[in-house]
PADODREN-535469 format. One record per atom (N, C-alpha, C): x, y, z. Coordinates in pm, whole numbers, plus 50000, padded with zeros to 5 digits. Layout:
! PADODREN-535469
{{X; Y; Z}};
...
//
This chain:
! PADODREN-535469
{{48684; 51091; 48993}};
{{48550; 51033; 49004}};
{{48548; 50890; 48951}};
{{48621; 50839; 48869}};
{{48651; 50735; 48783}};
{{48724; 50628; 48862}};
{{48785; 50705; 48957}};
{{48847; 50602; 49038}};
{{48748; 50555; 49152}};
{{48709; 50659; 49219}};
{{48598; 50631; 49320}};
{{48509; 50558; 49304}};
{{48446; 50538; 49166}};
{{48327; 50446; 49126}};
{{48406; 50289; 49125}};
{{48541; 50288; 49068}};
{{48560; 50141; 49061}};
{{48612; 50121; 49156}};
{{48631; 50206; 49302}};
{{48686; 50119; 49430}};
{{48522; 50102; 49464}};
{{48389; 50225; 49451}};
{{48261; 50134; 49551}};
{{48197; 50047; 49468}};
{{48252; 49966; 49345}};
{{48197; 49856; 49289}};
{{48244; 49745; 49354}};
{{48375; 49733; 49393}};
{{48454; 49600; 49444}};
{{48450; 49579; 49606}};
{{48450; 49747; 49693}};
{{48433; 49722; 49797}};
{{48283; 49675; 49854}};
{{48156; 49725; 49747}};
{{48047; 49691; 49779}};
{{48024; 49524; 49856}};
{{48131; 49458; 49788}};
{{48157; 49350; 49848}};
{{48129; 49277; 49976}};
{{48217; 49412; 50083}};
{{48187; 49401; 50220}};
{{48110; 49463; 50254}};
{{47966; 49520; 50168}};
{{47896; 49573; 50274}};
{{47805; 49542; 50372}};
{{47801; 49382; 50360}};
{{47713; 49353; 50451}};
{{47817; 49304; 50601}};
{{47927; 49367; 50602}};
{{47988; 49392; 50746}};
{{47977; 49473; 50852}};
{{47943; 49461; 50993}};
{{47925; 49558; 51056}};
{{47994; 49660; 51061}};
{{48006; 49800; 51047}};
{{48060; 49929; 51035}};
{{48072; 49993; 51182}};
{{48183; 50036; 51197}};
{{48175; 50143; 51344}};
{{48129; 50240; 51305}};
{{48092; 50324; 51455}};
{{48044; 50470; 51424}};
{{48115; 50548; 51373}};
{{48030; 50640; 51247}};
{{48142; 50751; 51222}};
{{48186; 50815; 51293}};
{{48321; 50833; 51219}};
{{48460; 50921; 51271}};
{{48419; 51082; 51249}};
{{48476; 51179; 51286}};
{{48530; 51306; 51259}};
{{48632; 51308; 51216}};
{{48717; 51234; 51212}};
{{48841; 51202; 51229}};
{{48877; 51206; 51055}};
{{48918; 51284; 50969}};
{{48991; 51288; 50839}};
{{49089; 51215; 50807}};
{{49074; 51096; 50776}};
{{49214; 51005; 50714}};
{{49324; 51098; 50626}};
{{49434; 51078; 50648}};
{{49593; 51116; 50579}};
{{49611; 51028; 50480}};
{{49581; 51042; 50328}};
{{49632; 50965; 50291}};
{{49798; 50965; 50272}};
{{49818; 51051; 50340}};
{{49990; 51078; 50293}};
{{50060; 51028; 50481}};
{{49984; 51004; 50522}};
{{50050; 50938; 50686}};
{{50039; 50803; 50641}};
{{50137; 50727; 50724}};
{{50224; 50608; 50701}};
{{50069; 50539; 50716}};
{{50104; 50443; 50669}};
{{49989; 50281; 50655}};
{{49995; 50241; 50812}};
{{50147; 50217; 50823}};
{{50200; 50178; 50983}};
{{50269; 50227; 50999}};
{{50328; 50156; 51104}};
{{50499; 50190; 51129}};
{{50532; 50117; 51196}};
{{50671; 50053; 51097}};
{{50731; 49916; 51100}};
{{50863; 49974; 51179}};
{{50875; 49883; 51310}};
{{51019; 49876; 51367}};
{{51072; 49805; 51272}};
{{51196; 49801; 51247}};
{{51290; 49694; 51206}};
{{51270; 49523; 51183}};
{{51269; 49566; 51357}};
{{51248; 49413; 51392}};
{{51085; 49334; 51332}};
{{51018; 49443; 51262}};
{{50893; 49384; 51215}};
{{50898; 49325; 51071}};
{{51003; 49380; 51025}};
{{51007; 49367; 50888}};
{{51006; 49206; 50863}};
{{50896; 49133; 50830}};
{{50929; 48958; 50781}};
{{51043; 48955; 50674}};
{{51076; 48799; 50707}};
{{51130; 48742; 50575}};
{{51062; 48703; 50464}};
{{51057; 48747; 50370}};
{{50984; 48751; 50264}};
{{50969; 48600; 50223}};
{{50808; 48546; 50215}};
{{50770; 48421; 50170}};
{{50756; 48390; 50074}};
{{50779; 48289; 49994}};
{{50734; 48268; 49857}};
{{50626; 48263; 49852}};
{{50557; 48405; 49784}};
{{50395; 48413; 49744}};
{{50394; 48378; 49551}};
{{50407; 48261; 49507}};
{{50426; 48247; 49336}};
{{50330; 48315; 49336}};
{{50265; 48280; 49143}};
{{50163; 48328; 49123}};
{{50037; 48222; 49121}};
{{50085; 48082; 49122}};
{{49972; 48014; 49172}};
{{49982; 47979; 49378}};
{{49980; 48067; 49415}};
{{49983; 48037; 49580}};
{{49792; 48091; 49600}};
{{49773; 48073; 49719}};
{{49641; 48049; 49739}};
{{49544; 48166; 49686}};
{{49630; 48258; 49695}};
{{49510; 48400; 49733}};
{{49523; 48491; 49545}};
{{49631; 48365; 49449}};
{{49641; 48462; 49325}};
{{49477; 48446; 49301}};
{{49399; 48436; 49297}};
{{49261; 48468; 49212}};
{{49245; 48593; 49267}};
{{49220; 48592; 49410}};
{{49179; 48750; 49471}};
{{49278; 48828; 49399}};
{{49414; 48816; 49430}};
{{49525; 48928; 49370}};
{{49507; 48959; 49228}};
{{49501; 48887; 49141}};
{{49460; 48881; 48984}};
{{49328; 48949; 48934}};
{{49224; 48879; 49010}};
{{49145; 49004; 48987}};
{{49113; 49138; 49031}};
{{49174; 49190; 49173}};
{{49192; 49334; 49226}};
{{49312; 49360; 49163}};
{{49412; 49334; 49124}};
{{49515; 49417; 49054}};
{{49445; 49446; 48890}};
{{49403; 49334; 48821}};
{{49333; 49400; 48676}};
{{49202; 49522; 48703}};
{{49151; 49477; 48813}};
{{49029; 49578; 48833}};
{{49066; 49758; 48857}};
{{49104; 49723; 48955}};
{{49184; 49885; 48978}};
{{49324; 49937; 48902}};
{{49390; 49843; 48788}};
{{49503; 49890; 48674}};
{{49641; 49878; 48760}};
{{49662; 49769; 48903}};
{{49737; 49779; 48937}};
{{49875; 49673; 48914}};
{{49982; 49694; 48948}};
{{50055; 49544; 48891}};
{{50069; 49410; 48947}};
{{49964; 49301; 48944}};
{{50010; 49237; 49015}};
{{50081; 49157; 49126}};
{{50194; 49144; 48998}};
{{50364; 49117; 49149}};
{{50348; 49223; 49230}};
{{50343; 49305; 49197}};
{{50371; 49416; 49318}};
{{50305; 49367; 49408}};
{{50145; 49368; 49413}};
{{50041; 49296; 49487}};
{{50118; 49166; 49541}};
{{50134; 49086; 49538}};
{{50186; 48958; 49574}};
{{50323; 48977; 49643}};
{{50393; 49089; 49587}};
{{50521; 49116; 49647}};
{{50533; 49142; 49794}};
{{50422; 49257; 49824}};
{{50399; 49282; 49922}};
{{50309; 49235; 50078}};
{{50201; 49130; 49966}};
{{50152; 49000; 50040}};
{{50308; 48936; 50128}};
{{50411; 48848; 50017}};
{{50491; 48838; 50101}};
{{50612; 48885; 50171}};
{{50642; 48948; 50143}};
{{50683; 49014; 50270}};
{{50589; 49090; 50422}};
{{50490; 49097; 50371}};
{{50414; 49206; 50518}};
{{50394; 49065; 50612}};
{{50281; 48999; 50548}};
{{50263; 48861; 50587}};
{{50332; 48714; 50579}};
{{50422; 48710; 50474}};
{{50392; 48584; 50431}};
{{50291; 48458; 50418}};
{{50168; 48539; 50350}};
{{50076; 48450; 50325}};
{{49996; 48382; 50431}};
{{49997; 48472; 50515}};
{{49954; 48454; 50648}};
{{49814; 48520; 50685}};
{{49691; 48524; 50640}};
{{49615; 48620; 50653}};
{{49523; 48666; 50808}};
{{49574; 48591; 50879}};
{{49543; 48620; 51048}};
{{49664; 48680; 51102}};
{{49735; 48701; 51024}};
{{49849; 48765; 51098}};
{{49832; 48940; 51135}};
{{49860; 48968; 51310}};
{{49812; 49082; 51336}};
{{49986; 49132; 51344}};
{{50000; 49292; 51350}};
{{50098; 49320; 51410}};
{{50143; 49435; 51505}};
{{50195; 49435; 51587}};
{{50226; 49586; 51722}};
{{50156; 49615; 51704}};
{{50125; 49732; 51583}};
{{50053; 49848; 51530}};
{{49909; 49779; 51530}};
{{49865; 49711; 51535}};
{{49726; 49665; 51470}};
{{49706; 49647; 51379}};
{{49832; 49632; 51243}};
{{49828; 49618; 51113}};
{{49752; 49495; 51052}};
{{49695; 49443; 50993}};
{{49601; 49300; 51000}};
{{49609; 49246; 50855}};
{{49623; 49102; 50891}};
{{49614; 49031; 50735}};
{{49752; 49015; 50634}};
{{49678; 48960; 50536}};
{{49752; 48954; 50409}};
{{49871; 49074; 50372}};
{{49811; 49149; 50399}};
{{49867; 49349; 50338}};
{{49912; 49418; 50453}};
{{49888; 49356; 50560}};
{{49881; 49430; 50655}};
{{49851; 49569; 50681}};
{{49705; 49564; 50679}};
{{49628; 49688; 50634}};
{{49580; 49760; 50774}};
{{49652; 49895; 50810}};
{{49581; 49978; 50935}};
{{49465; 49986; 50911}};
{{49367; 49941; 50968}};
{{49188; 50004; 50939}};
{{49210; 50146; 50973}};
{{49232; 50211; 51074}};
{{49254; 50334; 51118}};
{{49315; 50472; 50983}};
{{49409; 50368; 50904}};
{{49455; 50485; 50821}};
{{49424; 50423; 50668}};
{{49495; 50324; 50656}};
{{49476; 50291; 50475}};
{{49330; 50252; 50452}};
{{49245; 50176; 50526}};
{{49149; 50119; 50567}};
{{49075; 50256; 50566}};
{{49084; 50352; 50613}};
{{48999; 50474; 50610}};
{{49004; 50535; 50506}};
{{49100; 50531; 50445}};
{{49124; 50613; 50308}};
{{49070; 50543; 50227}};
{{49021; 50443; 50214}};
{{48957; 50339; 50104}};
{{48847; 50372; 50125}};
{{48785; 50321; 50275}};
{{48637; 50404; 50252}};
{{48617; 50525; 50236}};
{{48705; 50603; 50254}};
{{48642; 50758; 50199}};
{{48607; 50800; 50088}};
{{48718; 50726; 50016}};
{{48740; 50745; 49830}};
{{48621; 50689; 49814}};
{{48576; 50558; 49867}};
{{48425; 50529; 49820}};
{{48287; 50573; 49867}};
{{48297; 50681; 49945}};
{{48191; 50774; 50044}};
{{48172; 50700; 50107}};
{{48206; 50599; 50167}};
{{48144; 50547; 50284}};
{{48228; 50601; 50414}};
{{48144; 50522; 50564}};
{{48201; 50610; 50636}};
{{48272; 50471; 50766}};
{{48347; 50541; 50833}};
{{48427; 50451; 50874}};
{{48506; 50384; 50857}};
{{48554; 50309; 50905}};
{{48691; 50171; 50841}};
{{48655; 50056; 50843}};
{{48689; 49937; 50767}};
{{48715; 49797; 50773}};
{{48765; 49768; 50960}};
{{48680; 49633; 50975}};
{{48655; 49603; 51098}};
{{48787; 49467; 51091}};
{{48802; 49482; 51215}};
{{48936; 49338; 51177}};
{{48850; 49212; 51106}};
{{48748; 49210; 51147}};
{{48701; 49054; 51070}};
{{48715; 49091; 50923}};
{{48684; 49229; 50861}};
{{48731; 49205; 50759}};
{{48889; 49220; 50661}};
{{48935; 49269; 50744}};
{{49102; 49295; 50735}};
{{49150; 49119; 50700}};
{{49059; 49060; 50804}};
{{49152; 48894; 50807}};
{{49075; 48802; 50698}};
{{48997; 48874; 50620}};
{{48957; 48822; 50515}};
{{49043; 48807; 50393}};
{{49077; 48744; 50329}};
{{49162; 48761; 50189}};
{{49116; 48837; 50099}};
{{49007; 48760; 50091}};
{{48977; 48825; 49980}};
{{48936; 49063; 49996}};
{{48912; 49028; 50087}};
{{48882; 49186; 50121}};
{{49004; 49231; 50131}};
{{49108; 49195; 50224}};
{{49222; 49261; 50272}};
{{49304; 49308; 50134}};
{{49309; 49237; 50026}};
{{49330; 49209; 49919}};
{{49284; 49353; 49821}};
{{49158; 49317; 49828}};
{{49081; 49414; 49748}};
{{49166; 49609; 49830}};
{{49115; 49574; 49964}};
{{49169; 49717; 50014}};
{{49266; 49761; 50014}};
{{49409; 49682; 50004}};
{{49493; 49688; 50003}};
{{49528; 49743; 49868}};
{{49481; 49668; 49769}};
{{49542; 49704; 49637}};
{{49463; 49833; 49613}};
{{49327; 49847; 49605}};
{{49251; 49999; 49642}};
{{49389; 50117; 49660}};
{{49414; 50086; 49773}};
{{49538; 50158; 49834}};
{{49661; 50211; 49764}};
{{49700; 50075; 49744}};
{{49795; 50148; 49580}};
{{49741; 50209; 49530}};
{{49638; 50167; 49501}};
{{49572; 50264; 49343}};
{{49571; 50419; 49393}};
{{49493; 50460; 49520}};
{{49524; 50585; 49568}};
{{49661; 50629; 49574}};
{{49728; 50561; 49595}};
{{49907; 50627; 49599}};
{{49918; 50706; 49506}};
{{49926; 50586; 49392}};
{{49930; 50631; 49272}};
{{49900; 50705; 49177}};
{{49751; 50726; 49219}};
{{49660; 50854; 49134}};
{{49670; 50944; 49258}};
{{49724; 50994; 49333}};
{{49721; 51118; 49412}};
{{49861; 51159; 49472}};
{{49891; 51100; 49557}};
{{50046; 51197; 49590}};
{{50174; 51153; 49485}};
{{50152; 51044; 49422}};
{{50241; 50993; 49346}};
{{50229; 51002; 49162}};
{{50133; 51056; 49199}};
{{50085; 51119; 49051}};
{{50223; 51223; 48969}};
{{50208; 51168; 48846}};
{{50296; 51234; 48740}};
{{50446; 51201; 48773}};
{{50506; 51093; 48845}};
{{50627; 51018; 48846}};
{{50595; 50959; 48687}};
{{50708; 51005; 48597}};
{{50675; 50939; 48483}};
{{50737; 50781; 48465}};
{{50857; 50765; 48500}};
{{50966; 50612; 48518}};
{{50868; 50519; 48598}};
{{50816; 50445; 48490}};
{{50691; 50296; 48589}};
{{50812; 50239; 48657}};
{{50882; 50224; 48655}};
{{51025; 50141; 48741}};
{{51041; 50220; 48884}};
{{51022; 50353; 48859}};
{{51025; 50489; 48979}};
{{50955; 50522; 49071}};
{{50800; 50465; 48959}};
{{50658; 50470; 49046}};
{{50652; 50360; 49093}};
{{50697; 50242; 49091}};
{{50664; 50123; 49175}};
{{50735; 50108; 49300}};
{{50916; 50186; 49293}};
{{50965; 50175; 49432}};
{{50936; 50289; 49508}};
{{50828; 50393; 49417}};
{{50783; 50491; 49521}};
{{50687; 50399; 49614}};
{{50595; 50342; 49487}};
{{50475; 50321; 49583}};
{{50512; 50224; 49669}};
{{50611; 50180; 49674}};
{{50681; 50031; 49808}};
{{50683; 50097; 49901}};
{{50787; 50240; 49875}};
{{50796; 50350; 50028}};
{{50716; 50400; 50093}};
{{50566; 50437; 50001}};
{{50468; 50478; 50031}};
{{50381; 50419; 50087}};
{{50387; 50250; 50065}};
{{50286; 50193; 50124}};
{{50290; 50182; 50242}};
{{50414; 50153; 50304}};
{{50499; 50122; 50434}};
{{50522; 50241; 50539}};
{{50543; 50339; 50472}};
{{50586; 50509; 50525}};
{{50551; 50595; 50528}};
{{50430; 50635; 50387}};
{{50370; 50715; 50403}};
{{50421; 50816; 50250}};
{{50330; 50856; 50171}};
{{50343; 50972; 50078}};
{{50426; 51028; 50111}};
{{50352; 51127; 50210}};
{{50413; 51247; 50303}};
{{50552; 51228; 50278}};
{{50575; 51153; 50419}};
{{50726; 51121; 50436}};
{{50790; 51092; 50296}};
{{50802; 51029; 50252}};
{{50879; 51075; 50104}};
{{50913; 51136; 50017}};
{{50740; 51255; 50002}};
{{50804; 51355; 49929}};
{{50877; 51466; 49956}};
{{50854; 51476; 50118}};
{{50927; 51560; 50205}};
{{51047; 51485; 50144}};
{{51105; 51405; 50157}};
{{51282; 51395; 50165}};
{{51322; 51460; 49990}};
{{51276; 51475; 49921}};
{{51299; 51615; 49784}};
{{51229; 51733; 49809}};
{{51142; 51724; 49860}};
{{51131; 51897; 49858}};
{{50970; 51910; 49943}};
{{50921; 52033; 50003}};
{{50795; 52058; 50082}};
{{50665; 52060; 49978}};
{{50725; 52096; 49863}};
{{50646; 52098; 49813}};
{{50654; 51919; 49666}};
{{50480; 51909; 49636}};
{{50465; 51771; 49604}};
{{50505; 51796; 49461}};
{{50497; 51941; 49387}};
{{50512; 51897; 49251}};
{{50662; 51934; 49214}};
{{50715; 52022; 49317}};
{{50894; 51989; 49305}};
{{50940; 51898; 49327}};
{{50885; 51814; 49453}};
{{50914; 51703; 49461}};
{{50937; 51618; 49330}};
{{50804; 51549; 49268}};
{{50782; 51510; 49156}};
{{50861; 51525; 49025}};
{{50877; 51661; 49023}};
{{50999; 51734; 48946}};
{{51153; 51688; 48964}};
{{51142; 51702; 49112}};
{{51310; 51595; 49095}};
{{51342; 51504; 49106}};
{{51216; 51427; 49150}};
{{51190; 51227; 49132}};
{{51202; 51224; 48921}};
{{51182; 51297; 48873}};
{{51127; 51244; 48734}};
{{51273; 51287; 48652}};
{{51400; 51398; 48710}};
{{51552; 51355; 48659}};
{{51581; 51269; 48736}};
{{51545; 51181; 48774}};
{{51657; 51063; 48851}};
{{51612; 50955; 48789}};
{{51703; 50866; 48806}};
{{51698; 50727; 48716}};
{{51621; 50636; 48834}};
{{51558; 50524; 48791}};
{{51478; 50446; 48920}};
{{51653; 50409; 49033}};
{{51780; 50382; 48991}};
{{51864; 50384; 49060}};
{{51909; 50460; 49161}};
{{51919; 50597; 49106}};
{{51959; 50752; 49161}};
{{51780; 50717; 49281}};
{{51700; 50685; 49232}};
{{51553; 50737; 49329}};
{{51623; 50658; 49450}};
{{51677; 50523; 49431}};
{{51733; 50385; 49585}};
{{51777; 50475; 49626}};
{{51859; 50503; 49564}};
{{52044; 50564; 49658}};
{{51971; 50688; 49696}};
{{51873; 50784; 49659}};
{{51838; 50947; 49746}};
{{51788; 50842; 49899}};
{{51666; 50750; 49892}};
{{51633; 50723; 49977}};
{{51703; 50641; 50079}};
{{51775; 50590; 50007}};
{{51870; 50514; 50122}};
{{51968; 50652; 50191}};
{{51956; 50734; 50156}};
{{52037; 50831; 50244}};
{{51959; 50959; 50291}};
{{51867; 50947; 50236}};
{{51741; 51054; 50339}};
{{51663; 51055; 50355}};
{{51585; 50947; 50363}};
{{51456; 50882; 50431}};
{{51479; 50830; 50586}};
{{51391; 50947; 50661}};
{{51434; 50947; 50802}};
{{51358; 50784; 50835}};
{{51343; 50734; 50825}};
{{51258; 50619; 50844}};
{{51414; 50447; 50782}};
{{51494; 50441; 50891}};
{{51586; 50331; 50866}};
{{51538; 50235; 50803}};
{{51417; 50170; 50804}};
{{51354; 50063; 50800}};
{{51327; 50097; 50642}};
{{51308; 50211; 50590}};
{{51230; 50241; 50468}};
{{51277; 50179; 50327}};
{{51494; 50193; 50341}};
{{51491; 50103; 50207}};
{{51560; 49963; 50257}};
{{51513; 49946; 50381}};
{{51536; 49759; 50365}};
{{51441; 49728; 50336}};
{{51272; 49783; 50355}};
{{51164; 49730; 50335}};
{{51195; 49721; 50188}};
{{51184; 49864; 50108}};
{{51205; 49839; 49958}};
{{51272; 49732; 49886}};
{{51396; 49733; 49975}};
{{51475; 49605; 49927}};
{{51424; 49469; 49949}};
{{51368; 49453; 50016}};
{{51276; 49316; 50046}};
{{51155; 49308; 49936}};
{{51076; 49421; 49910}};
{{50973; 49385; 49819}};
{{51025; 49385; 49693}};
{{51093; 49444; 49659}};
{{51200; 49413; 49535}};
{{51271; 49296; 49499}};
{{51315; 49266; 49606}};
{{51354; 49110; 49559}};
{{51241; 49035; 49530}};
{{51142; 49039; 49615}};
{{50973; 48935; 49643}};
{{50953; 48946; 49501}};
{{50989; 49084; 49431}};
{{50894; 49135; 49327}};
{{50972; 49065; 49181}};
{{51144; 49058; 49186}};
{{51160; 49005; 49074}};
{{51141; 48856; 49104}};
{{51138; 48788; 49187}};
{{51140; 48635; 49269}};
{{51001; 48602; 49202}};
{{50897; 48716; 49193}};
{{50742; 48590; 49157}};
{{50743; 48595; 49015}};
//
């Protein structure tokens, strides 16, 4: 409940955006954000921490308890600081945020209904806000009780890109065995499981890209 109140304080933001009709349609938060061919993956831009959009990032990462760099990490690489940037998928912006899936899961957590409209996806400052929202759901729900903060951050890289789901499936069907055998492995042992059974090829070059972005800012 604690979380829900401080995503509809920040998203209240956009509410004077036009909204589509409600869905029936139940957002996954454990289905992929997108899905990145290969060939989508950018070269990671130098996003420092004074580049244009750190005020938005600085204050949605302190607001929702999230880490910064990470935030910025993933600015550059999805985009490179590009916030009109669309992609295949319809991914949009800064974060490259699906309205359809991450975009839905944000408004739900905040009872509202529907998704972010592309005008506001290509906003910074919003894309920003929803995006990091997003982590924050990772984190307090399928990724919950990873104790190694080093463990939980290259989860939530895989997760943002791939999907919960898909990850905790590659340890076990179930989420709290899963969890259970993410929490004996060292954040090292977590690379090397996923680099060898994460059906998703793309999954630890992405990691490896926001990882570098991430010690780089």
């Amino acid at each position: 409940m604690k979380s829900k109140l401080l995503l509809l304080t920040v998203l209240a933001l956009s509410a004077c955006s036009q909204h589509p009709a409600p869905s029936t349609e139940k957002p996954d938060i454990q289905s992929s954000k997108f899905l990145l061919d290969p060939q989508d993956i950018p070269t990671p831009g130098k996003v420092a921490t004074n580049n244009h959009w750190s005020h938005y990032t600085q204050d949605a990462a302190s607001h929702y308890g999230v880490d910064p760099k990470l935030v910025s990490a993933i600015i550059s690489v999805e985009s490179g600081g590009n916030p009109k940037v669309v992609s295949h998928s319809n991914a949009i912006g800064l974060m490259q945020i699906k309205a359809s899936t991450a975009g839905r899961a944000v408004y739900q957590a905040t009872g509202r209904r529907g998704q972010p409209t592309g005008h506001e996806l290509k906003d910074p400052a919003k894309n920003i806000q929803i995006g990091t929202a997003y982590l924050k759901l990772l984190q307090e729900n399928e990724l919950s009780g990873i104790k190694n903060p080093v463990t939980l951050r290259y989860a939530t890289i895989v997760s943002y890109a791939n999907g919960a789901g898909a990850l905790m499936r590659i340890f076990s069907s179930s989420r709290e065995q899963a969890i259970a055998k993410i929490n004996l492995m060292t954040p090292e042992q977590f690379i090397s499981y996923v680099q060898r059974e994460h059906p998703a090829a793309q999954a630890p070059r992405y990691l490896r890209k926001v990882t570098e972005a991430y010690q780089d800012s």
